[in-house]
N, C-alpha and C positions, 0 to 999 in steps of 0.2 A: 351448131357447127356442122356444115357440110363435109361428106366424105370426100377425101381428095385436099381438104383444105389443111395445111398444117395445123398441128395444133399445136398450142402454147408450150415451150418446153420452160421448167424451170431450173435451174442449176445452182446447187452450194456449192462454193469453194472455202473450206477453212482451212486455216495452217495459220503457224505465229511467225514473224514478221519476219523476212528478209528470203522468203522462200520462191519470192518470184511472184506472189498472189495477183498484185493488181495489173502488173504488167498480161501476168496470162488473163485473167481473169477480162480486161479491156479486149484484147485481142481476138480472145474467142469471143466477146461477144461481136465485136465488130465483124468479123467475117462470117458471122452466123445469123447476123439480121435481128440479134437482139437486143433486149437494154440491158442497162451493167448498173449497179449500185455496190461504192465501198462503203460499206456498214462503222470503216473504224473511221472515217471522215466525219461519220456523222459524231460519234463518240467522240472524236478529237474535236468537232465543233460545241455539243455541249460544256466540253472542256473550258474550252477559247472564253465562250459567254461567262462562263462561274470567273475565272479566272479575270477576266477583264471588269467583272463586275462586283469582284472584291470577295467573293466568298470564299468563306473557310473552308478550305480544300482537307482539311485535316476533322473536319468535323460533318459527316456525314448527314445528321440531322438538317443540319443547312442546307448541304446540297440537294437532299431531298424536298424541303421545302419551297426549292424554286424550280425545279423539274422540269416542271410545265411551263415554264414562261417565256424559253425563247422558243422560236418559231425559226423552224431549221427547214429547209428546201435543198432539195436533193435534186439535179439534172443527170439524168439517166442516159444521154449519146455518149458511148462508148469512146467516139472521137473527141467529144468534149465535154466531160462530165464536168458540173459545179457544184457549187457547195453554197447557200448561204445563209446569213443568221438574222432575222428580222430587216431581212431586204440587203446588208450589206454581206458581199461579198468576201469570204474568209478561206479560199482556197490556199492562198499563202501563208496565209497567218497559222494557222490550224496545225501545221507543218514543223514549227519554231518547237527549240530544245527547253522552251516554258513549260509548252502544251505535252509535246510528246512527256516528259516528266512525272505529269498529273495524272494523264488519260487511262492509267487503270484503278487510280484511285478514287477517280469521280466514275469511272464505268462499273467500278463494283457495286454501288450504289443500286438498290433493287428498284427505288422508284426513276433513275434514269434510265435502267433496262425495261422494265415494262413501258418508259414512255416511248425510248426509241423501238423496240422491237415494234411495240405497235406500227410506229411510221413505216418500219420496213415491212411488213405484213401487206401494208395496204399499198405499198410501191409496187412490188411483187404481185400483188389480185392484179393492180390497176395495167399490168404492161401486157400490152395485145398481143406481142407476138412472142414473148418468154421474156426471161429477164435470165444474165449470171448476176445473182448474191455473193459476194467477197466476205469473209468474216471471220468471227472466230469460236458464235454458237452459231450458225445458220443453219448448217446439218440435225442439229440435235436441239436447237430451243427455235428458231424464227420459223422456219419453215421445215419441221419434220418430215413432212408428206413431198418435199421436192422430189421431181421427176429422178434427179441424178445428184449424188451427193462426190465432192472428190476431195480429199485432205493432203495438202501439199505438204511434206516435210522436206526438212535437208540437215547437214549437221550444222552444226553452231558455228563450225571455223568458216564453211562456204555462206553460212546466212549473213556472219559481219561481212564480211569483205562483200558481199551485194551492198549490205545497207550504209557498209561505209563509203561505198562509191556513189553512191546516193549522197551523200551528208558528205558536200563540200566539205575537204578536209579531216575528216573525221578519224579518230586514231581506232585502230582497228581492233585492240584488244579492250580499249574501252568501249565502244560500241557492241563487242558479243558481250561484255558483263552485262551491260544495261540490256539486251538481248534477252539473256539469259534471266536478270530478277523480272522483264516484265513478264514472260512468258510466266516463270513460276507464280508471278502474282496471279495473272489471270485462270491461269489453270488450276490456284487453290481459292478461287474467290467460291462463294458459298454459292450466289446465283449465276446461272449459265456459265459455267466455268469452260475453256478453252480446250476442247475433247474431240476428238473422233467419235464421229456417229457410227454404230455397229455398221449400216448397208453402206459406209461410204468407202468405195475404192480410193486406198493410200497409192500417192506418187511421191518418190521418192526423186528432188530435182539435184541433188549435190552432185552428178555426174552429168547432169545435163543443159543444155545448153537453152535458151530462150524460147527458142525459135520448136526446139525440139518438144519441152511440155506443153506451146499451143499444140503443137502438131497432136500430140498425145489426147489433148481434152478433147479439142473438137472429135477427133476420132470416138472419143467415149460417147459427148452428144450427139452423134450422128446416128452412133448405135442405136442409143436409147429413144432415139425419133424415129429411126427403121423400127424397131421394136415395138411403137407404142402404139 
């Protein structure tokens, strides 16, 4: 690598859902000339396959023992990220109030976390010019050594009302409970639990507005590229 030439930045973003993640998480990378991977698509995709393909979602040993079988691809343009599962395309589906139901209880699963973390490990090596990581270990289990760690919070009344604007129709105080058990699921699951990495600067977005927390990260990664 020649001096003068940027070099690779990489970036975690974790926080639990409705904190604005993927939105920032897109944006900055798109204005920053990087690639973007969301890590819970992928997990929502393994989901998708157990779940369409009959597995006991309730019995972990099963889930485990197909782990490795679908073949999940991940598209990394910020402007148009995909998703798909043995060739077929599962960006919508992945999405449905089946999947979102399941997906921390097939992600707790430690042989679907070491198989996805691997894929995202090597998405991450593989992207030339940086990648933003969206997630919810990526600070603290996929890529410790990231350049720049950043952990979005907000409170629980501003995350439903995001995610219920999201979720056509969606009642608002049902959406934070569900909110609320998946976060506690994922944050007491035994592997890579849903944490703040100690070097990760908190942003706090419950008073802020969309447009306002890009402004905020890109500012961080700029630093940390002036810096490096």
């Amino acid at each position: 690598m020649e001096n003068g030439a940027a070099q690779p930045v990489i970036v975690a973003i974790d926080g639990p859902s409705g904190t604005g993640k993927s939105s920032t998480s897109k944006a900055v990378a798109a204005q920053l000339g990087l690639s973007y991977l969301d890590t819970g698509a992928q997990y929502r995709a393994i989901t998708w396959w157990m779940v369409t393909n009959g597995i006991d979602i309730e019995d972990p040993s099963a889930i485990a023992a197909v782990a490795g079988k679908p073949e999940i691809v991940s598209g990394t343009d910020p402007a148009g990220p995909t998703i798909t599962v043995d060739g077929t395309d599962v960006a919508g589906p992945i999405r449905t109030q089946e999947v979102t139901s399941q997906v921390s209880a097939v992600s707790a699963v430690p042989e679907v976390r070491a198989r996805i973390t691997e894929l995202q490990r090597s998405i991450a090596a593989g992207a030339e010019r940086g990648i933003v990581v969206e997630g919810r270990d990526i600070g603290t289990t996929v890529l410790p050594d990231a350049d720049l760690k950043i952990f979005l919070t907000a409170s629980p009344e501003a995350r439903a009302a995001r995610r219920s604007g999201e979720l056509k129709g969606a009642d608002v105080n049902a959406t934070r409970e569900a909110l609320v058990k998946r976060d506690a699921a994922d944050s007491s699951r035994k592997t890579s639990p849903l944490a703040k990495a100690d070097d990760a600067v908190e942003v706090d977005t419950t008073e802020l507005t969309l447009s306002q927390v890009i402004e905020c990260v890109v500012t961080l990664v700029e630093e940390k590229r002036a810096g490096k």
